[in-house]
C-alpha positions in Angstrom: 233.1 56.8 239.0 230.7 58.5 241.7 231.8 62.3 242.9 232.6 61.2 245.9 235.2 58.8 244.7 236.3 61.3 242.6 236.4 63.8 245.2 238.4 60.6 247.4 240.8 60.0 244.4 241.4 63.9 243.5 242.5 64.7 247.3 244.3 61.7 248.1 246.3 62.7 244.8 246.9 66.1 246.2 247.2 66.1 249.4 248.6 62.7 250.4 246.4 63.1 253.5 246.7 60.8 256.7 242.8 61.4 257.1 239.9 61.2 254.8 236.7 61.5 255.1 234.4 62.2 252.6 230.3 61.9 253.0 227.6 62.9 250.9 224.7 64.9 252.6 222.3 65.7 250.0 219.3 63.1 251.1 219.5 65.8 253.9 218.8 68.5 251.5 216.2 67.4 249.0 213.8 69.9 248.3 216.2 72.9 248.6 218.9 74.8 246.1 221.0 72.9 244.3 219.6 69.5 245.0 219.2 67.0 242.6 217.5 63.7 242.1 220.1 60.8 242.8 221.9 63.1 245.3 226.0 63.4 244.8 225.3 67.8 245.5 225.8 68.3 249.1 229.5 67.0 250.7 230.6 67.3 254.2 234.7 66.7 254.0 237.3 66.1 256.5 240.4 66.2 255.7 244.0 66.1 257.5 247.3 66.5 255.4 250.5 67.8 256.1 250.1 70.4 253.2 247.9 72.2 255.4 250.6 73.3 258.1 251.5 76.8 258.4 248.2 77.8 256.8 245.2 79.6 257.4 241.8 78.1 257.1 241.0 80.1 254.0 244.4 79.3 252.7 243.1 75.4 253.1 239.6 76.0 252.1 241.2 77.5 248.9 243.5 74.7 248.3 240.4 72.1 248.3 238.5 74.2 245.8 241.3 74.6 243.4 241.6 70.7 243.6 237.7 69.8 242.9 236.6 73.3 240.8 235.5 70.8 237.9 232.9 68.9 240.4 232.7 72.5 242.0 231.8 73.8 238.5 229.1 71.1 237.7 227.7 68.5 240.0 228.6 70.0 243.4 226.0 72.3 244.5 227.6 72.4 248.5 230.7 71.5 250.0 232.0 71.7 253.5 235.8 71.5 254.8 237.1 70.7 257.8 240.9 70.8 257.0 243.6 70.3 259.7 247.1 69.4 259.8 248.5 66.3 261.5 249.7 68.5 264.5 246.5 69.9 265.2 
């Protein structure tokens, strides 16, 4: 399975989100830290879940890196969250 399915599959299990969106960026970062050839290191995420509400951004952030610290811990150079909840 790619990361980013992973990444799909792992959030969707946690989160039960009504929004999804997961892309890998890393053809837009070739050459610098953390790249690597065949890409999967740099993800842009957006996510919207009702687990989020009543929390802080950090508090979400947090929540999205406990969920992915294995691909955090290997593949995944970058990642970037935009977490909401359904009311915002």
């Amino acid at each position: 399975m790619s990361v980013t399915e992973t990444i799909k599959v792992k959030l969707t299990a946690a989160l039960a989100p009504a929004h999804l969106e997961v892309v890998d960026d890393s053809h837009r970062h070739r050459g610098h830290g953390g790249w690597r050839e065949g890409g999967e290191t740099h993800f842009n995420v957006e996510i919207v879940s009702d687990a989020f509400a009543g929390k802080s951004r950090i508090e979400r952030q947090r929540m999205v890196h406990e969920i992915l610290a294995a691909e955090l811990a290997d593949r995944v150079h970058a990642l970037s969250i935009k977490a909401k909840s359904p009311a915002e």
